[in-house]
C-alpha positions in Angstrom: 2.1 27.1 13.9 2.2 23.6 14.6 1.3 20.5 12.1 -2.3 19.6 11.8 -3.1 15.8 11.0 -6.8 16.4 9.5 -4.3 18.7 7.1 -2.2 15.2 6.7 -5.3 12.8 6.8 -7.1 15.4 3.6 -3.9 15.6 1.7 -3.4 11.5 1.8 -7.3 11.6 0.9 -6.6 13.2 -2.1 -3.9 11.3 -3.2 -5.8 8.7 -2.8 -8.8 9.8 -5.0 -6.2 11.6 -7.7 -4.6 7.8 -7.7 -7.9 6.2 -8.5 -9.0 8.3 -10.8 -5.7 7.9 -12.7 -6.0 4.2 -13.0 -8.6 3.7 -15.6 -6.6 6.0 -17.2 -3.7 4.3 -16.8 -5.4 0.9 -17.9 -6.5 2.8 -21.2 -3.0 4.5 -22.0 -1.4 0.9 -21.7 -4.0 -0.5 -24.0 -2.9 2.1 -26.7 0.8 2.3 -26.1 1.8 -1.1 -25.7 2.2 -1.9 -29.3 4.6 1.4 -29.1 6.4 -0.4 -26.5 7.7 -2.7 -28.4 9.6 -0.7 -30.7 11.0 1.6 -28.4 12.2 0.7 -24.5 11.2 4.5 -23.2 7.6 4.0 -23.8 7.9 1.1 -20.8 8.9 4.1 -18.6 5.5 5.8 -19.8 3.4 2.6 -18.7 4.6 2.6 -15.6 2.1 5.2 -14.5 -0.4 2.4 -13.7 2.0 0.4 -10.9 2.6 3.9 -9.1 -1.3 4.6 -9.1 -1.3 1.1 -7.4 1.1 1.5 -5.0 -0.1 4.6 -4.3 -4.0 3.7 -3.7 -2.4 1.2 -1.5 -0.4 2.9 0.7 -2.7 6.3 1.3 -4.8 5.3 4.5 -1.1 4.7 6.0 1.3 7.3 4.5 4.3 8.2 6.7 7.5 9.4 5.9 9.0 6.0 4.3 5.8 5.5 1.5 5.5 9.2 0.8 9.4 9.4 0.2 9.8 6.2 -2.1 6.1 7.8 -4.0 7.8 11.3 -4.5 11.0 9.8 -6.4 8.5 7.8 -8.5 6.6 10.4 -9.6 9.6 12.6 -9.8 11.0 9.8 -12.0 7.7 9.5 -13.9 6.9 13.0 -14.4 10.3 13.4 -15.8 9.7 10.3 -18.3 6.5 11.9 -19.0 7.6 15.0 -19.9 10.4 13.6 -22.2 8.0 11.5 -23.9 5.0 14.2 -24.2 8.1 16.7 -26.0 9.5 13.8 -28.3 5.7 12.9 -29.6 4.7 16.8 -30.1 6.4 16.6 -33.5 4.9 13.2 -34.5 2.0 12.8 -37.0 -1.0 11.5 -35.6 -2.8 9.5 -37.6 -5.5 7.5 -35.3 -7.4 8.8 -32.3 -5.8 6.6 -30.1 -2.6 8.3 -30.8 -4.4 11.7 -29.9 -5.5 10.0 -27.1 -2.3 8.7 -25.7 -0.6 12.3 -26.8 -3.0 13.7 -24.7 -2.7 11.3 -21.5 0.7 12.0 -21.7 0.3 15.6 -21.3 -2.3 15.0 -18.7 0.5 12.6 -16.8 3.0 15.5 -17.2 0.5 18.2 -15.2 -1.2 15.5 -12.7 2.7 14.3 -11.4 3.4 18.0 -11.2 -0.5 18.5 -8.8 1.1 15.0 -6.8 4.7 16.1 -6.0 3.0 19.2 -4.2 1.0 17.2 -2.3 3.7 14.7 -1.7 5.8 17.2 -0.6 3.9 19.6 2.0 2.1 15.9 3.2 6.1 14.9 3.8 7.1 18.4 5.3 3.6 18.4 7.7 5.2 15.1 8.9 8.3 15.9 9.5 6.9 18.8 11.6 4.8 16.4 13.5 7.5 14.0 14.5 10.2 17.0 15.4 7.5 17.6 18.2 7.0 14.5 19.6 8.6 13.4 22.3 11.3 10.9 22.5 10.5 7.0 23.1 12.2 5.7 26.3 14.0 2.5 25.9 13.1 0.4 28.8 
């Protein structure tokens, strides 16, 4: 069957609205963990959540195959950083609801990076697709 760009165009659209709806979160899960950050360097990893949603609000009206490559490895990157920091807080004691609240963002980061490296990926694959069947550009 052959690549579909409304298929491309919906899947960059909902990157796009999973990216902004991430970054008030993002904004709120800084505002919690930064005193964290402080003590511990892997809780900077965490925060950068917010720059990817960013970058990726920015870039989804024009994804191709450069943008939606350098997003996957961050959220690859991220979700792994997210995972490893939603496993080493499981054990802590939480004693203030921000510290629920950040627990539970992180677990939220864990699941949404998971929901944006499918997209990611069959956006990238539709892509590929599309340019294998175009035909070469003459040099004049």
């Amino acid at each position: 069957p052959l690549p579909s760009l409304t298929t491309v165009k919906v899947y960059c659209a909902k990157l796009r609205i999973i990216h902004c709806f991430l970054l008030p979160i993002g904004v709120i899960y800084v505002f919690f963990m930064l005193g964290k950050a402080w003590s511990n360097l892997l809780w900077f990893g965490a925060l950068l959540h917010v720059f990817v949603d960013i970058y990726g609000i920015s870039v989804s009206r024009v994804h191709d195959l450069w943008s939606l490559g350098i997003l996957g490895v961050l959220h690859i990157a991220l979700a792994s950083i997210n995972l490893f920091v939603m496993i080493y807080r499981i054990p802590e004691i939480k004693e203030t609801i921000s510290e629920d609240l950040s627990f539970y963002i992180s677990v939220l980061y864990v699941f949404v990076d998971l929901l944006m490296l499918y997209f990611i990926a069959s956006t990238f694959i539709l892509l590929q697709k599309y340019q294998r069947l175009k035909p070469p550009e003459k040099i004049n």
